[in-house]
N, C-alpha and C positions, 0 to 999 in steps of 0.2 A: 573551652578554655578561655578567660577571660585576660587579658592584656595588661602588662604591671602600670600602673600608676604613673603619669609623668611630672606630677606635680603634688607637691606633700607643704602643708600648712603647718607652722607652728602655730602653738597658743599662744597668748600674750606675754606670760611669766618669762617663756621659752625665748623668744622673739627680742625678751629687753634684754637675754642672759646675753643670747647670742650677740647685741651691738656691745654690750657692756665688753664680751671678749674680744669683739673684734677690734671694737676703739683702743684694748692693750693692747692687742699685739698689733695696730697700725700706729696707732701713736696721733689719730686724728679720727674725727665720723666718718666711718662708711655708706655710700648707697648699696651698692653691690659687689658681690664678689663672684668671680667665673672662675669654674674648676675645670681643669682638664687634666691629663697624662697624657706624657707624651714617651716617645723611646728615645733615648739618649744612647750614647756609647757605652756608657756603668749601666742599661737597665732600662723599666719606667720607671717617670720620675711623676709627682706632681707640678703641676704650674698655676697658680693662684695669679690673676687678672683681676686686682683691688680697684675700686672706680671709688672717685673721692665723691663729697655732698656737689662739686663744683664740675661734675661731670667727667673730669678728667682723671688717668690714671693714677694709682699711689705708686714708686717706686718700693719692690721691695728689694733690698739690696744683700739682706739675708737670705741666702737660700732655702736656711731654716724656718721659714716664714712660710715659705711656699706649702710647706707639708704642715705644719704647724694649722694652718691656716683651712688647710683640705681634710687635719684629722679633726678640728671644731667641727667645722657643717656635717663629716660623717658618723661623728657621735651623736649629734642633734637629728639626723636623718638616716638611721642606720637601714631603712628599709627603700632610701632610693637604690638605685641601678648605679653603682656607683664603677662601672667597667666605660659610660660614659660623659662625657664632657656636663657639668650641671652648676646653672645659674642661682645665685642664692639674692633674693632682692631683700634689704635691710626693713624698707620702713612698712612692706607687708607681710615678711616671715613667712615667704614663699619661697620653695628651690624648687625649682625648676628644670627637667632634662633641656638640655641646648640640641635642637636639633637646626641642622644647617641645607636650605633646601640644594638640590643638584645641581651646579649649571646646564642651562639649555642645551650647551655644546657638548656635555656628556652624555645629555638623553636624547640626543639626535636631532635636535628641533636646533633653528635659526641661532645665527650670532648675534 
């Protein structure tokens, strides 16, 4: 049994739709965008983590945004793993699963 995929390429076409949509619904260029769920008190929810050309975050002040935002990359990528948190980088049309390594002090080793 082979192991799902952690990173899935757009083509070119693909790649300018996706900045062209995300440039509307931010309202500015994106470098990247970070997808997570999280649980809230209503549920999960998504949370979209927009990172501008200048490194820094974009506010999004809509909530709407946030899903908005997480249902574009999983149309364009309907074959990630999308039960986990997934990085989408702009200028190579790359997403990417986010994996976050353990601290030491959970896996028993040194502080």
């Amino acid at each position: 049994m082979t192991a799902p995929p952690t990173e899935f390429q757009a083509d070119e076409a693909a790649r300018r739709a996706l900045d062209e949509q995300l440039y509307t619904l931010v309202g500015r260029p994106v470098r990247e965008v970070r997808i997570t769920r999280v649980r809230r008190n209503e549920g999960l929810r998504w949370v979209a983590l927009v990172i501008g050309l200048n490194g820094k975050e974009v506010p999004l002040y809509d909530r709407g945004l946030h899903h908005t935002a997480a249902v574009i990359l999983r149309a364009a990528f309907p074959d990630a793993d999308w039960s986990v948190a997934q990085d989408y980088t702009v200028r190579t049309g790359s997403l990417t699963r986010r994996s976050t390594a353990m601290p030491a002090g959970l896996r028993g080793g040194r502080r």
